[in-house]
C-alpha positions as CSV (number, residue, x, y, z in Angstrom):
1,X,-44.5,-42.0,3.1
2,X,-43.9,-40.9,6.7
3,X,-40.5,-40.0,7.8
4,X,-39.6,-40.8,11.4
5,X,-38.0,-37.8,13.0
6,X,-36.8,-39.1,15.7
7,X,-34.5,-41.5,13.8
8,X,-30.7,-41.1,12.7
9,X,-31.4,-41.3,8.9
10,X,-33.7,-37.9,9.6
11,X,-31.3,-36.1,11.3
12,X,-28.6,-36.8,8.9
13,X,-30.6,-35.8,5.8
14,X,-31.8,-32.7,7.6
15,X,-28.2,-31.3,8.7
16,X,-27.1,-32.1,4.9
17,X,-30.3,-30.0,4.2
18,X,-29.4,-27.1,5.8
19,X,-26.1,-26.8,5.2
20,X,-27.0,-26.7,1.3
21,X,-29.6,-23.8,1.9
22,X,-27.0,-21.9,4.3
23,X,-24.1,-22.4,2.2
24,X,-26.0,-21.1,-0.7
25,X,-27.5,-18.1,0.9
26,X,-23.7,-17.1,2.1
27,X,-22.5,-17.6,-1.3
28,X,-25.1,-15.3,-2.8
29,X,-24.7,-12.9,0.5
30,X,-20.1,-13.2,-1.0
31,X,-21.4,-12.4,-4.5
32,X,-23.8,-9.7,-4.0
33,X,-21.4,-7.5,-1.6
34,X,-18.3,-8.3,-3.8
35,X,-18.9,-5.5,-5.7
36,X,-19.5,-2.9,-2.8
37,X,-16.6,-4.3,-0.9
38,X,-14.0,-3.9,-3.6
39,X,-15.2,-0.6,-4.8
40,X,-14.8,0.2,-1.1
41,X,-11.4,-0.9,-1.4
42,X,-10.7,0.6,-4.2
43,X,-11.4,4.0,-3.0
44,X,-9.6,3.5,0.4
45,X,-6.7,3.3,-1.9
46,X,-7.0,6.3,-3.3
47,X,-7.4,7.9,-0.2
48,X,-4.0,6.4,1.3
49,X,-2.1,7.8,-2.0
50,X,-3.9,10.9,-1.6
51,X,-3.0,11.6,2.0
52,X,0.5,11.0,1.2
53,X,0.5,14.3,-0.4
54,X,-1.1,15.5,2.2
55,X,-4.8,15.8,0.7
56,X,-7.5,15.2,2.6
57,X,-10.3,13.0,1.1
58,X,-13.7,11.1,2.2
59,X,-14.6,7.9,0.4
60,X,-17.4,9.8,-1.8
61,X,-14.7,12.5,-2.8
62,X,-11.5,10.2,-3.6
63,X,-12.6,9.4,-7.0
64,X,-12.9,13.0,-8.4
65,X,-9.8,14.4,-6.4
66,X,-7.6,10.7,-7.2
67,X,-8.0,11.9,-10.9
68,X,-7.5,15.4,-10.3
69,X,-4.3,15.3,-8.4
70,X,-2.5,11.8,-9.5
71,X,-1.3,12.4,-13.2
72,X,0.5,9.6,-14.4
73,X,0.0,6.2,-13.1
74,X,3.5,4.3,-14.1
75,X,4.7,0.5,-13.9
76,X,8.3,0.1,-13.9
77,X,10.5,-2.6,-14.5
78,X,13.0,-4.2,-11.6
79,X,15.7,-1.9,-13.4
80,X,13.9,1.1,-13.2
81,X,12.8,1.6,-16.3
82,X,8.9,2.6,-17.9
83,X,6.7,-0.2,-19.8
84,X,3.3,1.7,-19.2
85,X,1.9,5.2,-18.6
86,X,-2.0,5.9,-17.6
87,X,-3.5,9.1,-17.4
88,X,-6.7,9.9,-17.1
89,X,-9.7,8.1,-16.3
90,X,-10.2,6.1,-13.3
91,X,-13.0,4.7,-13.6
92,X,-12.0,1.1,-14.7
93,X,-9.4,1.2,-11.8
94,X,-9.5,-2.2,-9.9
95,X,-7.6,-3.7,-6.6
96,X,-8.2,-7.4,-7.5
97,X,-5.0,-7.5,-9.7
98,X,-6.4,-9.7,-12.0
99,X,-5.1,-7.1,-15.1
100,X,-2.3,-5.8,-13.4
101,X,0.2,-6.4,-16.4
102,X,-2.4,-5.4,-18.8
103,X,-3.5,-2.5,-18.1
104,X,-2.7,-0.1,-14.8
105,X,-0.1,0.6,-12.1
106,X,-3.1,1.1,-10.1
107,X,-4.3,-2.9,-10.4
108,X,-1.1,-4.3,-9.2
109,X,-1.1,-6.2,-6.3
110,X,2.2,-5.0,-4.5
111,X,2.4,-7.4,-2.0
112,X,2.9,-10.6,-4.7
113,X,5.7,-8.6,-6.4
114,X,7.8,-8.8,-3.0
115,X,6.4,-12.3,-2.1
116,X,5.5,-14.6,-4.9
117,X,8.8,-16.5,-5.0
118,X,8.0,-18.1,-8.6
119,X,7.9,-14.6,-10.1
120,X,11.5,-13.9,-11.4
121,X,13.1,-9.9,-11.2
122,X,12.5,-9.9,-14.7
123,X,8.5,-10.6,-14.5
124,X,7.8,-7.8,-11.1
125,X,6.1,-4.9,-11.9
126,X,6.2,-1.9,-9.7
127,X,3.8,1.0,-9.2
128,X,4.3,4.9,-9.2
129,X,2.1,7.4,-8.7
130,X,3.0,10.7,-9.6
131,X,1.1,13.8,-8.4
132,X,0.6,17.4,-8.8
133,X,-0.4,19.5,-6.3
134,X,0.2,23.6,-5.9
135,X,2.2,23.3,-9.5
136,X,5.1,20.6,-7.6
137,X,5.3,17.1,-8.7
138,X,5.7,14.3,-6.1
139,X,6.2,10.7,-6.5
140,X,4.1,8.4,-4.9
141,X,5.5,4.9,-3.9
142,X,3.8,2.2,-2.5
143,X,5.2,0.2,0.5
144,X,4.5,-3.6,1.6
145,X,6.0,-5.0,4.6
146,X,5.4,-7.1,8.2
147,X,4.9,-5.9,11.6
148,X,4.7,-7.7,15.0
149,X,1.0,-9.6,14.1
150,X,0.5,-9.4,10.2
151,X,0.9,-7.3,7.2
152,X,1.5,-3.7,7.1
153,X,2.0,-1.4,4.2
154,X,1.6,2.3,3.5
155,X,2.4,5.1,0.7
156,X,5.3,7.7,0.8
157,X,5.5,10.8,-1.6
158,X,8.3,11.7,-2.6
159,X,9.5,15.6,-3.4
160,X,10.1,16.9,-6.9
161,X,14.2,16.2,-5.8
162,X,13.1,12.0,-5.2
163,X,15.0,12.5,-2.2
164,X,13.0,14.2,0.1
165,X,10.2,12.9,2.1
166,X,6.7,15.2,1.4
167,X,4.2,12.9,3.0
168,X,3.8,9.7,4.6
169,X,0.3,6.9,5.5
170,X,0.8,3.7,7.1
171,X,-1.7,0.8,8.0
172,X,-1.8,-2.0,9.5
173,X,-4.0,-5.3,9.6
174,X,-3.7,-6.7,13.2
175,X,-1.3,-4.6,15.5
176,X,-1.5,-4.2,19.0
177,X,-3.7,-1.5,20.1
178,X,-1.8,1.4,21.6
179,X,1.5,0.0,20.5
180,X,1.8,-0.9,17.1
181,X,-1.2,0.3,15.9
182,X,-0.2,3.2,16.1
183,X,1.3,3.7,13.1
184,X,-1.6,4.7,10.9
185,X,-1.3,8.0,13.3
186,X,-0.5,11.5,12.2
187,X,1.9,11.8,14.8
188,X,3.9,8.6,13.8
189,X,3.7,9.7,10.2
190,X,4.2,13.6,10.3
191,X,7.9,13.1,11.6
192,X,9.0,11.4,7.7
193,X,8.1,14.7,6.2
194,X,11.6,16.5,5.2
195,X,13.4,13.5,6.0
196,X,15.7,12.1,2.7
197,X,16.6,8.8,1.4
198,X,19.6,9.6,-0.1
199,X,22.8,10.8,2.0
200,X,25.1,13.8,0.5
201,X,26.9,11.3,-1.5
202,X,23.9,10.4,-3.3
203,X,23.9,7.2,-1.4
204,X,20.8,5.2,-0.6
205,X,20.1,5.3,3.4
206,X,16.7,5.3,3.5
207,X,15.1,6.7,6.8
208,X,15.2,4.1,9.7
209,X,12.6,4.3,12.5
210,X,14.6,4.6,15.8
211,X,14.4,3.0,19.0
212,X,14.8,6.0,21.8
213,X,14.6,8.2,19.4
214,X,16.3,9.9,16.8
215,X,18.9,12.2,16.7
216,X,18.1,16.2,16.8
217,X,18.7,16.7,13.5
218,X,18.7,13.4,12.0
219,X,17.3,13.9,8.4
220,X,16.9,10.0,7.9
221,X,15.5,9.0,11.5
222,X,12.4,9.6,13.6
223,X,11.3,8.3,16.7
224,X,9.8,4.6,17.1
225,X,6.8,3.7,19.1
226,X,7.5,3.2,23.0
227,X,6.6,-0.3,23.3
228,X,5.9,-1.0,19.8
229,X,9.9,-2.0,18.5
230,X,8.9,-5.1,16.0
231,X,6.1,-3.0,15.0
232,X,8.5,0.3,14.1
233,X,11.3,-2.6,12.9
234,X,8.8,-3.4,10.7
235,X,8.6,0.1,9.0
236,X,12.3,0.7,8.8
237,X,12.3,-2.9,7.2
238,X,9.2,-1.9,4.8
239,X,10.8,1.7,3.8
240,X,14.2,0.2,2.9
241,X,12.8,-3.2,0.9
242,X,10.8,-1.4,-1.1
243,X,12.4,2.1,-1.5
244,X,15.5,0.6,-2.7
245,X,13.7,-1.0,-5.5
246,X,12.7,2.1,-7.3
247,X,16.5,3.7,-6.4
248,X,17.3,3.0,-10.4
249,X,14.2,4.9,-12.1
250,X,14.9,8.4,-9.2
251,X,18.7,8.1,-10.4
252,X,17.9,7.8,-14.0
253,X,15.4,11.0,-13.9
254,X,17.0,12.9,-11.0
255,X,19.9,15.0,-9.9
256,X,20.7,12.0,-7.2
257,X,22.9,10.5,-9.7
258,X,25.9,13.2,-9.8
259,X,26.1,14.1,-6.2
């Protein structure tokens, strides 16, 4: 039987033809650089906690120096308190947060546990990393917030005091270049480092992100980004959101609490 190819039936049954045979080869392209994308992921993640204390890392190193430095991984509660400890191996570390109650701070997707609206204070898990480097401890906290264009987020570390500001990474998903973008710069983040939290009360401040520039002196304010304000509105926003959540557990194992 002969088709005629110059009739509509053909064409129809062709384009249906080759959309099959390109959908399936894209789904088996999505499958087969799944893996490799998320392990990709995974070790970006490392590097981001790692260079918030301020240790430098390629993708093929952040495995071995992730388990060397980072000590304890820890979920807390909304009340600051422990359900889970990890140590050791990092080998079955994931960032598709499909065992993130499970298993380990690491898994949890941050971003749900400030934006799924149907998860209630008593269901959010929150990471903590904490680090040893030089024979100090620093406390690692993960930040999730929203700049000018999309998503930004970052990782802070935290002295042995949980006041004072040792380290700083931010990124961003669609900034402007030049502007906003900016923040994943060393001389955006470098400025956090000895800044505190906490005033000499003991009260949570946080550190805000300044348009025209902090004060000399200012031990919770650095400069924003000339022409970037939503952007650097967006960090102060991100730093206090998400700081203030882990306020209960530095109180409850610091000297913060009887200032």
């Amino acid at each position: 039987m002969a088709f005629n190819k110059e009739s509509q039936g053909f064409t129809f049954l062709f384009s249906i033809i080759m959309v099959v045979v390109v959908a399936t080869v894209l789904a088996v392209a999505a499958l087969g650089l799944k893996g490799p994308q998320e392990e990709n992921m995974k070790q970006e993640k490392m590097q981001n906690v790692l260079g918030s204390i301020q240790v430098e890392s390629s993708r093929e190193e952040a495995s071995a120096k992730f388990g060397e430095f980072i000590k304890k991984r820890v979920i807390l509660d909304s009340e600051g308190n422990v359900l889970s400890e990890t140590e050791g191996d990092v080998k079955t570390l994931s960032v598709d947060g499909k065992e993130a109650y499970e298993s380990d701070a690491f898994n949890i997707d941050i971003k749900k546990q400030y934006r799924d609206k149907s998860l209630t204070d008593q269901q959010k898990r929150f990471p903590l990393f904490i680090c040893e480097k030089d024979g100090n401890p620093y406390y690692v906290v993960p930040l999730v917030g929203t700049g000018l264009w999309g998503p930004i987020w970052g990782f802070i570390a935290l002295e042995a005091d949980m006041n004072t500001i040792f380290g700083a990474t931010f990124d961003h998903k669609t900034e402007t270049p030049g502007l906003g973008a900016e923040i994943n710069q060393s001389w955006f983040e470098e400025p956090f480092v000895g800044d505190k939290i906490f005033d000499d009360a003991g009260a949570f401040v946080s550190v805000k992100v300044v348009k025209g520039g902090a004060d000399a002196g200012d031990m919770h304010g650095v400069d924003a980004i000339t022409g970037g304000t939503i952007t650097s509105n967006g960090v102060s926003s991100m730093l206090e959101n998400t700081l203030k959540v882990y306020v209960p557990y530095f109180k409850k194992n610091s000297d913060i609490a009887s200032i």
